[in-house]
C-alpha positions as CSV (number, residue, x, y, z in Angstrom):
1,X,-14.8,86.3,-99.1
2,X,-17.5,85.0,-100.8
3,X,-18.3,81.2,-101.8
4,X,-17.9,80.2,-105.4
5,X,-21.3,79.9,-107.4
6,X,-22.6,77.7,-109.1
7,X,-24.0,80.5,-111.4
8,X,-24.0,83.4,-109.9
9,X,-25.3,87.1,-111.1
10,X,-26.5,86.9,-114.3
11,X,-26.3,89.9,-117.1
12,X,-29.7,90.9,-119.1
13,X,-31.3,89.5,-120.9
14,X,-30.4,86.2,-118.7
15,X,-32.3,85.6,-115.8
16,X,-31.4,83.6,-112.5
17,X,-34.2,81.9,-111.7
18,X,-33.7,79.4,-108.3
19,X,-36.1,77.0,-106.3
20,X,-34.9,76.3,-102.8
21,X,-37.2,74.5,-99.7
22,X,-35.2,75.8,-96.8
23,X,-36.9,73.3,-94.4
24,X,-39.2,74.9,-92.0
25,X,-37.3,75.7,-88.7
26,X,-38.6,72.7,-85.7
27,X,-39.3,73.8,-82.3
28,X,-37.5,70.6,-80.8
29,X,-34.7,69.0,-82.8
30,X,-32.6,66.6,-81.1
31,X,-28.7,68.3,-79.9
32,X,-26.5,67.4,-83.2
33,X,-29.4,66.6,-85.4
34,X,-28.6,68.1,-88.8
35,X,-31.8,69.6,-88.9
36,X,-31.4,72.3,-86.7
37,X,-31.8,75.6,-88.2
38,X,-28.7,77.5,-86.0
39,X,-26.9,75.5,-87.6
40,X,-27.9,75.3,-91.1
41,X,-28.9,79.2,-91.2
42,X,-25.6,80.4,-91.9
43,X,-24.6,77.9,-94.7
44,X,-28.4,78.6,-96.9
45,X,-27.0,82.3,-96.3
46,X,-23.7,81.4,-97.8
47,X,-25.3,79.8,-101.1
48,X,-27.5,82.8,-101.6
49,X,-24.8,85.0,-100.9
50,X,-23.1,83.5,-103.4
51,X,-25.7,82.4,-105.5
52,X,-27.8,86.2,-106.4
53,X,-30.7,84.8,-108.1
54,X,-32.4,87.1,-110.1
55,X,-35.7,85.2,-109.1
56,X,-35.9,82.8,-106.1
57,X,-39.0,80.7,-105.2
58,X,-38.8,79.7,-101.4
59,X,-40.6,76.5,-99.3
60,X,-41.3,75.7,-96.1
61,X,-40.1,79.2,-94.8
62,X,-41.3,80.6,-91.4
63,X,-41.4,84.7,-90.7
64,X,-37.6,84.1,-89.1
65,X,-36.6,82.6,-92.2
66,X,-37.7,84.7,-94.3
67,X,-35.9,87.5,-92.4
68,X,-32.7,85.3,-92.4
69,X,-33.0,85.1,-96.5
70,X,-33.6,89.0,-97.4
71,X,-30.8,89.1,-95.2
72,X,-28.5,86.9,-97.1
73,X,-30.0,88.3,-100.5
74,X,-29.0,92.3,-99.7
75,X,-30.4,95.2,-99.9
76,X,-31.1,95.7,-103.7
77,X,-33.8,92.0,-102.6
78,X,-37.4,92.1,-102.4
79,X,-40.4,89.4,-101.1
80,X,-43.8,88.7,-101.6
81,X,-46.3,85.9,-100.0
82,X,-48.3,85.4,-96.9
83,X,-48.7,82.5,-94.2
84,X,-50.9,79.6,-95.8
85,X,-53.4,80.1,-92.6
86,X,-56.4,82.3,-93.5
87,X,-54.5,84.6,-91.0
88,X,-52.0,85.1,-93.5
89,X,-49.7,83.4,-90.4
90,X,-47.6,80.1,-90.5
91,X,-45.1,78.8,-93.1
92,X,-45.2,80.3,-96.4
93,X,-43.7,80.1,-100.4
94,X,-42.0,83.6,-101.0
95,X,-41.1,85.2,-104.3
96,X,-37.7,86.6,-103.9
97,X,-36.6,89.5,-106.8
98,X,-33.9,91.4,-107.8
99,X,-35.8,94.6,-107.2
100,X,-32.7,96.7,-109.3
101,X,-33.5,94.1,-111.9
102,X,-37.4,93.5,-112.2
103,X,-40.1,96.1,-111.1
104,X,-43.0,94.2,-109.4
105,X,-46.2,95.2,-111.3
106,X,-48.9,93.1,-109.3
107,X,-48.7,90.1,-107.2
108,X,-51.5,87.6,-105.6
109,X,-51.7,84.7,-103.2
110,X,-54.6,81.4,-103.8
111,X,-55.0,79.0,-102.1
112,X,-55.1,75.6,-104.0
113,X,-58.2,74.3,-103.5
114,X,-61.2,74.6,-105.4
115,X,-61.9,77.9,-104.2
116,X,-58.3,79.4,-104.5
117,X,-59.8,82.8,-103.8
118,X,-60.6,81.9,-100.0
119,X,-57.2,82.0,-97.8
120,X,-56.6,79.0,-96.1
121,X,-59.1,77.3,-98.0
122,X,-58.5,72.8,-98.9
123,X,-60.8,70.3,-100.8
124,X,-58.6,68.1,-102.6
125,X,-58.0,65.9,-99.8
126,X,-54.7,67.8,-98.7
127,X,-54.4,68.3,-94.5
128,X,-51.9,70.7,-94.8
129,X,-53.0,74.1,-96.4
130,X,-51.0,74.4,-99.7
131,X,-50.6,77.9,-101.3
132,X,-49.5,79.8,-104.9
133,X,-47.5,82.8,-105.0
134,X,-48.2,84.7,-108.5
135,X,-45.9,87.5,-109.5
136,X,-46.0,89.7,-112.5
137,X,-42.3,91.7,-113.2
138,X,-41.3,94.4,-115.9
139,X,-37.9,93.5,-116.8
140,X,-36.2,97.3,-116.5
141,X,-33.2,95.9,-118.6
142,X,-35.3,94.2,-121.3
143,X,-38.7,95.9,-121.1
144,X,-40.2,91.9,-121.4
145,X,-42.9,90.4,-119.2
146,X,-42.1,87.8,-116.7
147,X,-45.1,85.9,-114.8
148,X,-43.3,84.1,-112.0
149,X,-45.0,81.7,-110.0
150,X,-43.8,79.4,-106.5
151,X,-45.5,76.9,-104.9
152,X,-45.5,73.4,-102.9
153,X,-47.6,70.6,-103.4
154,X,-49.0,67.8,-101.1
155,X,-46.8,65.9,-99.4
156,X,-49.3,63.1,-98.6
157,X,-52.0,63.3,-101.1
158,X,-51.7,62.1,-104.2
159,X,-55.3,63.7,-105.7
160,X,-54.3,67.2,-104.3
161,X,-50.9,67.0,-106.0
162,X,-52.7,65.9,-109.6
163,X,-55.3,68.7,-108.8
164,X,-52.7,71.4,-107.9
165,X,-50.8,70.7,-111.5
166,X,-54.1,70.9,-113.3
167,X,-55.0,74.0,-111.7
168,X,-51.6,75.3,-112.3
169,X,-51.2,74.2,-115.8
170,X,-54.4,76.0,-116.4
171,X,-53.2,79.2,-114.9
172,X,-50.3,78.9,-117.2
173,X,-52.3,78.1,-120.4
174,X,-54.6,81.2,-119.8
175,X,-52.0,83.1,-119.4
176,X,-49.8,82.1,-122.5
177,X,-53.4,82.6,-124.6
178,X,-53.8,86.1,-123.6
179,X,-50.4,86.8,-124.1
180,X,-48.1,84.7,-125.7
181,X,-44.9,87.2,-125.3
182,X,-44.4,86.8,-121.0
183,X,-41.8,85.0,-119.5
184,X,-43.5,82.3,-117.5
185,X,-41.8,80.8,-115.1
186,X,-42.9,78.2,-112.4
187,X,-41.1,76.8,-108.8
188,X,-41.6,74.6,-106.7
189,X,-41.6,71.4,-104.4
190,X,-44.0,69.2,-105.9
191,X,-43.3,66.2,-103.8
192,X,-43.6,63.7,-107.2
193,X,-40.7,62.0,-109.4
194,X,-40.4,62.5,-112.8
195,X,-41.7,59.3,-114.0
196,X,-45.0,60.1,-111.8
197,X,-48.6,61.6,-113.6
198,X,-48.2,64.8,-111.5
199,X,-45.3,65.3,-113.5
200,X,-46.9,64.1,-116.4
201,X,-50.0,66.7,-115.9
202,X,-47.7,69.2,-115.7
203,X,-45.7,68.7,-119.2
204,X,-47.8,66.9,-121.1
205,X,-49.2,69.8,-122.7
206,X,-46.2,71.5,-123.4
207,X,-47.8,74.8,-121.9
208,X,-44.9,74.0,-119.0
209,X,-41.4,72.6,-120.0
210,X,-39.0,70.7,-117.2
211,X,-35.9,73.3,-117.5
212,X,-33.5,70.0,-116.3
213,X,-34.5,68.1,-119.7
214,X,-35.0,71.3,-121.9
215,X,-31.7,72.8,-120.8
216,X,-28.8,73.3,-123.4
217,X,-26.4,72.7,-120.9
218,X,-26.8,70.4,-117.3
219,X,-23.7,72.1,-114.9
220,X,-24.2,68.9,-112.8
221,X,-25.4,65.5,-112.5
222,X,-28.5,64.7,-111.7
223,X,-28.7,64.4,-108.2
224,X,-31.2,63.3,-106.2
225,X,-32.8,67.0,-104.9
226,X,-34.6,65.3,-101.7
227,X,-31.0,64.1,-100.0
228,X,-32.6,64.6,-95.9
229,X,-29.0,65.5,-95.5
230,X,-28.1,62.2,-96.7
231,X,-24.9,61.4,-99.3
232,X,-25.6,62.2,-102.7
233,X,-26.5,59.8,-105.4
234,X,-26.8,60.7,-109.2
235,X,-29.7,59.8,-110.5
236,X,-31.7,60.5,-107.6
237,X,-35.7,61.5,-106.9
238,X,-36.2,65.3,-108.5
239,X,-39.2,66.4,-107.0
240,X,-38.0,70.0,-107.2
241,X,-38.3,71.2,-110.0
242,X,-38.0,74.7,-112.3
243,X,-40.6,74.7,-115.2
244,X,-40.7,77.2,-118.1
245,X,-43.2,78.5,-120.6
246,X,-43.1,77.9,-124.4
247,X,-41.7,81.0,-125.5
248,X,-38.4,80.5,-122.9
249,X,-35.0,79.9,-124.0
250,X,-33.5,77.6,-121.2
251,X,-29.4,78.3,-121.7
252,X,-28.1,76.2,-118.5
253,X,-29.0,74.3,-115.4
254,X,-27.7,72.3,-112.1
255,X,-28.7,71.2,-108.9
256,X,-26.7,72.7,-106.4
257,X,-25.5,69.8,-103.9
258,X,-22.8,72.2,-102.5
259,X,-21.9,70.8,-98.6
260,X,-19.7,73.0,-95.9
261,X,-17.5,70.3,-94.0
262,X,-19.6,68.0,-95.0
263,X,-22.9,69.5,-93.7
264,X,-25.6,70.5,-96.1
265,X,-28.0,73.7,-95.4
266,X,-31.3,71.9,-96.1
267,X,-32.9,68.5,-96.5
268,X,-33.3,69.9,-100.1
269,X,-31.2,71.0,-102.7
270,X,-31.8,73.9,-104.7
271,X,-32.4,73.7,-108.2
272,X,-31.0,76.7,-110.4
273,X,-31.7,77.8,-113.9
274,X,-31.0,80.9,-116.6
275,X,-33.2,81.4,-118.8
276,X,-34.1,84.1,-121.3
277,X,-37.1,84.9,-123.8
278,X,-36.7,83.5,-127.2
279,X,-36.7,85.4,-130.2
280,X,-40.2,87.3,-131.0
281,X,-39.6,87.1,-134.8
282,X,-40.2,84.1,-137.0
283,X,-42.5,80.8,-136.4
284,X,-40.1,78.6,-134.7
285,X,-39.5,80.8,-131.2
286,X,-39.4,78.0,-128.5
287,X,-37.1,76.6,-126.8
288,X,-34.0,73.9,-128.0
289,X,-35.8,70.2,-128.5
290,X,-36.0,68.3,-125.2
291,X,-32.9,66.3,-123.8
292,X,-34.3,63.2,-123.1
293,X,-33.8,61.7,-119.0
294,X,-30.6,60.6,-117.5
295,X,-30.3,57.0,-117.6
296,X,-30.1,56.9,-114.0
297,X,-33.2,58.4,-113.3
């Protein structure tokens, strides 16, 4: 028997579109300690399971993980991304797709850094090696464009985090000039709040829109989506976040703070969207007008 979903499969021209940090499996974890990845395996399977995003963008996953999730997913699931060391080795941000739904046309991986083309590469004062996963999909329902993107940002540095949304903001904008028609859609842990100017470099332009405020309709409150298996509090830190181009319809949203007996499957929650292209005739194609914050934020 499967788990109820918070959304679930989604029919054309609708896509699923979910951002999930798994927490990277620790070699010692202390017996009992929530963060032990025996234990919490089998519940991220059972939101996937239930869940069937048509798009999911993965952090902090390890090769075993990785394994564990296309097992969850099924057979019709297909990945993309490498390590984060120049080996290709160590923890990694995987595109997950509906391979029966999208066709995978070409996919890279850059570092971020100011030479993104050198694996493994930093400059922007980040210790840990931080990573982009770029994805471009043929929609075999729809025939329509989608530019997927997953990443996760700095956990300690504040500079590499503003320099990573620059960079990807960029990526973004070039792509939206050359094309305006794709479907451009962006994951991610970006370890910053809302209120923060990381988040601000990344909307301010409008080139990326937050699909939490653009959304026509929120499925749940707005829950913190860092918890570190904590309770859950509404109006809480959302640092992970689903971003949209300007040419994206964003029909509904939630944060999925689902708990088995009490236990969650990660420190984070995943955050889950549908979205769908807007219209290509007429002037006024974008999305519905921004929602402005919770109150509680």
């Amino acid at each position: 028997m499967t788990d109820a979903a918070l959304i679930g499969s989604v029919a054309p021209p609708d896509l699923h579109v979910m951002t999930y940090n798994i927490r990277r499996r620790l070699p010692h974890v202390m017996p009992g300690s929530p963060d032990r990845w025996s234990a919490r395996r089998p519940l991220v399977r059972r939101i996937l399971a239930a869940e069937q995003p048509t798009i999911l963008g993965l952090q902090e996953a390890l090769a075993d993980q990785v394994d564990d999730v296309a097992h969850a997913l099924g057979p019709r699931y297909r990945w993309i991304g490498n390590g984060r060391n120049p080996s290709g080795r160590g923890e990694r941000c995987p595109i997950f797709y509906d391979a029966e739904r999208l066709e995978l046309r070409q996919w890279r991986q850059l570092a971020l850094s100011s030479t993104p083309e050198v694996a493994g590469s930093r400059s922007w004062g980040n210790l840990v090696r931080r990573v982009v996963v770029e994805a471009e999909f043929s929609d075999r329902a729809t025939g329509a464009r989608v530019l997927a993107s997953n990443t996760h940002l700095d956990h300690l540095s504040t500079r590499s985090r503003l320099e990573s949304a620059r960079y990807l903001v960029a990526r973004a904008t070039a792509a939206s000039t050359a094309d305006p028609r794709p479907t451009i859609v962006v994951t991610g842990d970006v370890n910053a709040e809302v209120d923060s100017a990381v988040y601000r470099r990344f909307t301010e332009s409008g080139v990326l829109r937050d699909t939490w405020v653009t959304a026509s309709e929120r499925l749940t409150p707005q829950w913190g989506t860092f918890s570190n298996y904590r309770r859950l509090r509404r109006g809480g830190k959302r640092i992970d976040l689903i971003l949209v181009g300007p040419r994206v319809v964003v029909e509904r949203t939630g944060i999925n703070a689902v708990r088995f007996d009490g236990a969650a499957a990660s420190d984070h929650e995943p955050v889950q969207a549908v979205i769908r292209a807007a219209p290509a005739a007429g002037p006024d194609t974008g999305a519905p007008e921004a929602r402005p914050e919770a109150a509680s934020r």
